[in-house]
C-alpha positions as semicolon CSV with decimal commas, in nm:
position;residue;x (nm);y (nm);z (nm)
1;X;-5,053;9,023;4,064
2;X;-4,986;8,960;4,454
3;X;-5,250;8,653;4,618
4;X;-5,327;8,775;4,965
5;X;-5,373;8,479;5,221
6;X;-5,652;8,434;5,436
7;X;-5,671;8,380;5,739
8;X;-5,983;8,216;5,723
9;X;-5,989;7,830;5,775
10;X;-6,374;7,718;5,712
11;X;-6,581;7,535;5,454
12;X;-6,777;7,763;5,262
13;X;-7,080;7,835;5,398
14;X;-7,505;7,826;5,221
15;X;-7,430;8,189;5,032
16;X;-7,027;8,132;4,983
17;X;-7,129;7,837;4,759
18;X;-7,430;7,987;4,548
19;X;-7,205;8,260;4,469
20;X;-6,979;7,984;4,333
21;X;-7,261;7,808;4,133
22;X;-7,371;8,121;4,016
23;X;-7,052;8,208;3,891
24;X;-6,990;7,881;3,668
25;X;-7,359;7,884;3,572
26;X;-7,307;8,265;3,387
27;X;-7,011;8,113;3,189
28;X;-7,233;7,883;3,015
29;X;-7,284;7,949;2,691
30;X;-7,634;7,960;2,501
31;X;-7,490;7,620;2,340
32;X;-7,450;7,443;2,664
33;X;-7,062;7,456;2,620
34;X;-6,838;7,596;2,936
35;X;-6,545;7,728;2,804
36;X;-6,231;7,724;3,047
37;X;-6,284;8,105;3,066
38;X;-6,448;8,381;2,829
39;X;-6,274;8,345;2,513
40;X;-6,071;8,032;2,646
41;X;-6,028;7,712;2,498
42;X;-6,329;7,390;2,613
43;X;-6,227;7,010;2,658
44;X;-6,435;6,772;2,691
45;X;-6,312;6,633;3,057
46;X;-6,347;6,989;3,234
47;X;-6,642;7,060;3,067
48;X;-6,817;6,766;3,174
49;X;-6,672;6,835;3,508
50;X;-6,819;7,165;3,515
51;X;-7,168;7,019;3,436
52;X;-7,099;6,755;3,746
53;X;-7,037;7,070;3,974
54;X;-7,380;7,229;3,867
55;X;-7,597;6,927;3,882
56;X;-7,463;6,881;4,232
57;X;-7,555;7,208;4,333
58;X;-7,875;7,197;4,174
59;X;-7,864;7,366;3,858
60;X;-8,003;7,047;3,661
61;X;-8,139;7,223;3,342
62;X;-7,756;7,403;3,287
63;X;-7,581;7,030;3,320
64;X;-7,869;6,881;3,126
65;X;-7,773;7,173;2,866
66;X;-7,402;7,114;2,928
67;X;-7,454;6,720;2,828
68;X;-7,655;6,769;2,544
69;X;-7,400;7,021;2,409
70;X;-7,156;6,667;2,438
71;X;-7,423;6,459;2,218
72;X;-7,452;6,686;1,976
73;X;-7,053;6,719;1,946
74;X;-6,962;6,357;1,959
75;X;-6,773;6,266;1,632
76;X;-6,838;5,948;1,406
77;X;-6,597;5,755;1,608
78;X;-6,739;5,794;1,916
79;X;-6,478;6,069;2,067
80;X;-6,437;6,447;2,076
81;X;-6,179;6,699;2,007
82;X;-5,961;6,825;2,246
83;X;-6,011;7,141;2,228
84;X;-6,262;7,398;2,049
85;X;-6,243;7,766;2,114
86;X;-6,568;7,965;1,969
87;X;-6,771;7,673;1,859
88;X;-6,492;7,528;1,619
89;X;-6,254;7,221;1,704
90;X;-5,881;7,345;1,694
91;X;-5,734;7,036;1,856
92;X;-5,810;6,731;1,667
93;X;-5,594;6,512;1,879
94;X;-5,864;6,294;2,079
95;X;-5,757;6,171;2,444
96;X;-5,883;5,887;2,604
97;X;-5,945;5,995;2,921
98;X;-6,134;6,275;2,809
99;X;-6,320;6,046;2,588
100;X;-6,434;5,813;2,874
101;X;-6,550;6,096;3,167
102;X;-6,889;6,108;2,958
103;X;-6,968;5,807;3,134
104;X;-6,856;5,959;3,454
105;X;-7,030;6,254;3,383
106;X;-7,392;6,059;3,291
107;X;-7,376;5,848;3,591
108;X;-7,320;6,093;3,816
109;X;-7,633;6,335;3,708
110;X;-7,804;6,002;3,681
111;X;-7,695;5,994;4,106
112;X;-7,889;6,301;4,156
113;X;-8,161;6,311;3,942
114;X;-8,239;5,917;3,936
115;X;-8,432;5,964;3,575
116;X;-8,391;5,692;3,381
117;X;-8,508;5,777;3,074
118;X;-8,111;6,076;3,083
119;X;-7,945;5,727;3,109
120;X;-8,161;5,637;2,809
121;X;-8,103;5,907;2,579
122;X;-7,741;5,913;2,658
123;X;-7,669;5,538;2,648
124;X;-7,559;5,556;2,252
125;X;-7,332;5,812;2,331
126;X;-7,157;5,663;2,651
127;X;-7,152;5,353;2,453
128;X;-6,966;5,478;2,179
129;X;-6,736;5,663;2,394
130;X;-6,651;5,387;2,626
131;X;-6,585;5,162;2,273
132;X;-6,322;5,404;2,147
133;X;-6,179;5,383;2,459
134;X;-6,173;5,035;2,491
135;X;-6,017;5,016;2,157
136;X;-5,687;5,186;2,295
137;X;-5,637;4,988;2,571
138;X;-5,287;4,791;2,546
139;X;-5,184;4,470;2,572
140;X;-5,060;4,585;2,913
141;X;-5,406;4,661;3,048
142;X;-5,306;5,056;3,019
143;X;-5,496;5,288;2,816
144;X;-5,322;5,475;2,512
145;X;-5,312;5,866;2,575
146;X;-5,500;5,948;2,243
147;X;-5,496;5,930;1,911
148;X;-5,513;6,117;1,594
149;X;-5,630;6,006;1,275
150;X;-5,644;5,704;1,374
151;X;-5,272;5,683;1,492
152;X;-5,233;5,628;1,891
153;X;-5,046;5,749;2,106
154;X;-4,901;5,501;2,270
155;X;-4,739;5,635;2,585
156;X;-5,001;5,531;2,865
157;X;-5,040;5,831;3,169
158;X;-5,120;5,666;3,513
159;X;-5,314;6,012;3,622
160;X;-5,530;5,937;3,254
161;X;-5,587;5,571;3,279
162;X;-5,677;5,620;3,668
163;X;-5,962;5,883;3,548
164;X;-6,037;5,655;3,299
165;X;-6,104;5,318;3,567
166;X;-6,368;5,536;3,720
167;X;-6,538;5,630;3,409
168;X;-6,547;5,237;3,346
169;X;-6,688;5,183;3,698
170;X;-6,969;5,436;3,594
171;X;-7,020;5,273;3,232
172;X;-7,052;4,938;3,390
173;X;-7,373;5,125;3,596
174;X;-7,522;5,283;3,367
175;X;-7,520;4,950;3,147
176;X;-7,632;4,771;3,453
177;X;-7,927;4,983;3,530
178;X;-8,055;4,986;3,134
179;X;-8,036;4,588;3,204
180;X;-7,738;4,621;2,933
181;X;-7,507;4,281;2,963
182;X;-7,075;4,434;2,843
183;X;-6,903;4,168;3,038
184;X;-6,567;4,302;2,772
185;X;-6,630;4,604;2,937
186;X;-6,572;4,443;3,277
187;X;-6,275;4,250;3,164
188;X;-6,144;4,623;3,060
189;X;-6,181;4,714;3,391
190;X;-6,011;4,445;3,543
191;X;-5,714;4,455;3,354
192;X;-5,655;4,815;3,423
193;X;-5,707;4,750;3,762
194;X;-5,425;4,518;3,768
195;X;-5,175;4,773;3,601
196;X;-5,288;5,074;3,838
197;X;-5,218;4,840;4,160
198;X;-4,890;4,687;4,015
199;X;-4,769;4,960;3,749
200;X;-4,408;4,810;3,732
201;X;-4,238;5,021;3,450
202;X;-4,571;5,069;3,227
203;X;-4,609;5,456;3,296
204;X;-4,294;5,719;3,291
205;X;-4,143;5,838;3,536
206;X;-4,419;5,728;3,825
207;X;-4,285;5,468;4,004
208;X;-4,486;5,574;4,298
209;X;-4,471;5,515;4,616
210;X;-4,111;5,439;4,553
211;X;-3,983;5,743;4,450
212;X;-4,224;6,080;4,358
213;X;-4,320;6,123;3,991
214;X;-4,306;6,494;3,880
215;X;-4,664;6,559;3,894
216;X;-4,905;6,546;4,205
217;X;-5,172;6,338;4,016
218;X;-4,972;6,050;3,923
219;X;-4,966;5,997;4,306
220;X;-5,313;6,073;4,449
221;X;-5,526;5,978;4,112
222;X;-5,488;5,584;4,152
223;X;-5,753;5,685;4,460
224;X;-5,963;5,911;4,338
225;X;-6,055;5,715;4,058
226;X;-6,151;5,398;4,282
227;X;-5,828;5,142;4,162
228;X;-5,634;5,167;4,507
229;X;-5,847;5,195;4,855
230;X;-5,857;5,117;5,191
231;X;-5,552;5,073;5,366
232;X;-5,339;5,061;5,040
233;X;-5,527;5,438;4,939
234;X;-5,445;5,544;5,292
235;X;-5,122;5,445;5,311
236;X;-5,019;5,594;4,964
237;X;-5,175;5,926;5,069
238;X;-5,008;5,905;5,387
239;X;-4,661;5,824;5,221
240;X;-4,380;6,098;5,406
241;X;-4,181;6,144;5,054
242;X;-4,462;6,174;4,879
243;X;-4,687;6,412;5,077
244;X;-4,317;6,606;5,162
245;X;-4,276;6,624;4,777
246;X;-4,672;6,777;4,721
247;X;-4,788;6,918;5,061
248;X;-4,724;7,258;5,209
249;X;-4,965;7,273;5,505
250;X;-5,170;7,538;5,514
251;X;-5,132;7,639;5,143
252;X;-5,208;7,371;4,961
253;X;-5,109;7,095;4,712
254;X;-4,843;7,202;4,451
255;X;-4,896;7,058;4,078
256;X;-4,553;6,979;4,028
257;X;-4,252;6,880;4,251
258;X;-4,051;7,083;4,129
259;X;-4,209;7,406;4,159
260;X;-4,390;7,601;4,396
261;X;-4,692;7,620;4,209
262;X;-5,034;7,603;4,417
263;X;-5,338;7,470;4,219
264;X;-5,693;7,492;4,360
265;X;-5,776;7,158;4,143
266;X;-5,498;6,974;4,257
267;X;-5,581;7,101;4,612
268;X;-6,001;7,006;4,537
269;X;-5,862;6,639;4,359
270;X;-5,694;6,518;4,670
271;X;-5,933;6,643;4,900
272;X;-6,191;6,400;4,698
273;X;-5,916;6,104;4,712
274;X;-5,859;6,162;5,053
275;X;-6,230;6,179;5,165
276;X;-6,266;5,834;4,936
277;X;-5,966;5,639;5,121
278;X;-6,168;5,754;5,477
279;X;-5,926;6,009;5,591
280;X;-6,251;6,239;5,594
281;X;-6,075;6,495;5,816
282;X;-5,798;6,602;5,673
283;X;-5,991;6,631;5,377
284;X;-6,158;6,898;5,552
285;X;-5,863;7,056;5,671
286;X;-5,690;7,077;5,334
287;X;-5,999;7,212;5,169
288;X;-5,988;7,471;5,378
289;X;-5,687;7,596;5,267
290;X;-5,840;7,667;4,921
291;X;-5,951;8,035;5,044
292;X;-5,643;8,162;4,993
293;X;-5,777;8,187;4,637
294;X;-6,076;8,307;4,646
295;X;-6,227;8,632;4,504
296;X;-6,508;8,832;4,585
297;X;-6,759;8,692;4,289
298;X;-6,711;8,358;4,399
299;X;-6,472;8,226;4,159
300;X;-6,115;8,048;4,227
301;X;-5,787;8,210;4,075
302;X;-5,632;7,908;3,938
303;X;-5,294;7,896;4,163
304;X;-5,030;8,075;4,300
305;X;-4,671;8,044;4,388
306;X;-4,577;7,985;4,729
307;X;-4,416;8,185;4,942
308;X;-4,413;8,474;4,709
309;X;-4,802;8,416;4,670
310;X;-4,778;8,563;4,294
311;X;-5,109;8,465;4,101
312;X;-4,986;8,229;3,825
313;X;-5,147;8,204;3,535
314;X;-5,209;8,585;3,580
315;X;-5,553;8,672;3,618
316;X;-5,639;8,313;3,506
317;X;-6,008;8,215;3,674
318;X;-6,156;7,878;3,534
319;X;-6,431;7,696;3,534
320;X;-6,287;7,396;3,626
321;X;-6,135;7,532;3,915
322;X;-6,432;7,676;4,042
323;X;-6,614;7,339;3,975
324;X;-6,350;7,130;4,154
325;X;-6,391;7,326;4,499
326;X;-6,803;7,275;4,428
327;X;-6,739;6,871;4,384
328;X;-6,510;6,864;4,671
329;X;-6,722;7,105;4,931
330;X;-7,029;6,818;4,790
331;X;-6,804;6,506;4,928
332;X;-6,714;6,632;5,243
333;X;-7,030;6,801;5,351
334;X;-7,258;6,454;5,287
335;X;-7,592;6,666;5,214
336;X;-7,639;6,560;4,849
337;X;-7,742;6,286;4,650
338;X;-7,378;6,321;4,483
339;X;-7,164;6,330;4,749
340;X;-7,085;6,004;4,781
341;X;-7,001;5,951;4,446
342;X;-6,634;5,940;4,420
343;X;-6,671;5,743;4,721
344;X;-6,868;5,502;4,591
345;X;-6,576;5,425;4,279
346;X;-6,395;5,196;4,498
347;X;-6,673;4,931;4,535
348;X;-6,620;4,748;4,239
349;X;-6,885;4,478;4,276
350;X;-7,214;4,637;4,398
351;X;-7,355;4,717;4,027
352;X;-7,585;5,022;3,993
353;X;-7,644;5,032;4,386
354;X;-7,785;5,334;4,569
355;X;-7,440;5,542;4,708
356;X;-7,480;5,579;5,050
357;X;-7,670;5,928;5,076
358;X;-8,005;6,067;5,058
359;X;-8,207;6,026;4,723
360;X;-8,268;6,383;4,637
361;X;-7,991;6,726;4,712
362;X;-8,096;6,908;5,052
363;X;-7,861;7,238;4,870
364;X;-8,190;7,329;4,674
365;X;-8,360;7,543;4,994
366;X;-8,002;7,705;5,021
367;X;-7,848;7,727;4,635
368;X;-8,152;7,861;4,417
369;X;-8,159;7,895;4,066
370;X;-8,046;8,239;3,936
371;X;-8,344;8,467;3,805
């Protein structure tokens, strides 16, 4: 199948995004779960991504539903599977990472909706999570991939642990606003901080800005999860080899060096690290160059190949693809009460403060609820 490029260089306009939304909202099962993709597989990190996408845009009883579908799964230990396909785990293997974005996940809906009584309900199962978590973390200040069975896995993955500082930054809020004292939890933080800034030889084969790693998030995920900023987050974006290595302008960002595979997530991901390190504009200008793979209903093939602009996965349209160009259309617009929250990662000392937007979405008089 042949991608057709668009011409077309704009952000997506009031009925360009509820046809998104209302997309990812009819994948949601009665359960609350979103699948990748009818009959695909469901982790825990895009699903709870998904749910972040809807609650930005509005859709607060789906993400509500899509949360409560993560209570109701948590295991004994605190974690989830990574992966279930039809309601039944068939990936035992829990990673950390996914394990932690609950906490992400909470925080932000908490950003929008401002109820205290979500944070409430939820606060046994972000504190669980965030204690499995916790329990994998290294002597290096690096989190383990995951474990099974109670045997970890080791091999720490910069892209994983930097997803993983965030979701501490958002535990740490949520604990601050229940007027919850987890000063370990802090220390946690801290310590991965340290190995994200200085990684030394602590993650494979990402000795970044150095020399490129193989895959794009190893370089741009230290920023988007709030570890690296300001001029250091600007100047790693920036980096010639490194943007050279991921960046064909105009198409978009590739998910590998080594191949000329186009991702819409990747693409979304860095438009959200860019827009957090203040290089707002080309954040704009590379989300634009999403459209290329677009389709009439609203949802986002998953990439392409460039230039022979052959659809890869083949007919492969996710949910988490279409929910990383909602998240990333939120942050650069700055007309919700979430759009400022990736932002807002990088400010490791202001607690459960207000991020710097208004206190309710102004997308409800434009993205309505389906009937």
């Amino acid at each position: 199948m042949r991608a057709s490029a668009s011409e077309a260089t704009s952000l997506l306009s009031a009925l360009e995004i509820q046809a998104t939304v209302d997309w990812l909202a009819a994948q949601q099962k009665p359960s609350g779960e979103i699948a990748w993709m009818t009959g695909g597989k469901m982790d825990p990190w895009d699903h709870v991504h998904s749910a972040m996408a809807l609650m930005a845009f509005g859709r607060v009883d789906a993400a509500l539903r899509a949360f409560a579908f993560m209570v109701d799964t948590q295991e004994d230990d605190g974690g989830w599977a990574a992966e279930r396909r039809g309601g039944k785990v068939t990936r035992i293997t829990q990673e950390s990472n996914h394990v932690a974005y609950i906490a992400t996940g909470v925080w932000h809906a908490h950003c929008y909706t401002r109820d205290v009584s979500f944070l409430r309900s939820t606060w046994p199962t972000v504190e669980r999570a965030v204690e499995l978590v916790l329990s994998m973390q290294l002597p290096s200040g690096a989190i383990a991939w995951a474990h099974k069975n109670g045997d970890v896995w080791k091999a720490p993955l910069l892209t994983g642990c930097s997803s993983i500082y965030g979701s501490l930054v958002c535990a740490i809020r949520i604990a601050e606003r229940l007027g919850m004292e987890r000063p370990h939890w802090r220390k946690a933080r801290e310590r991965l901080a340290r190995v994200l800034r200085h990684p030394g030889t602590v993650f494979t084969d990402t000795d970044l800005p150095e020399k490129p790693g193989r895959f794009s998030m190893d370089w741009y995920y230290p920023v988007l999860g709030g570890a690296i900023r300001d001029e250091a987050g600007r100047k790693r974006l920036l980096d010639t080899a490194l943007t050279s290595a991921f960046i064909q302008e105009g198409v978009g960002c590739r998910c590998v060096k080594d191949k000329p595979w186009y991702t819409i997530a990747e693409t979304c991901e860095l438009v959200l690290a860019l827009d957090a390190a203040g290089l707002t504009e080309r954040a704009r200008q590379v989300l634009s160059w999403t459209r290329w793979l677009r389709t009439d209903s609203g949802a986002y093939w998953t990439g392409a190949t460039h230039p022979a602009h052959e659809i890869f996965p083949e007919g492969e349209q996710t949910t988490w693809t279409a929910a990383a160009v909602l998240i990333a259309t939120d942050a650069v617009q700055r007309q919700s009460a979430t759009s400022g929250f990736f932002r807002s990662l990088g400010d490791e000392h202001d607690g459960a403060r207000r991020i710097d937007v208004p206190a309710r979405s102004n997308y409800e008089d434009v993205v309505p609820a389906a009937e």
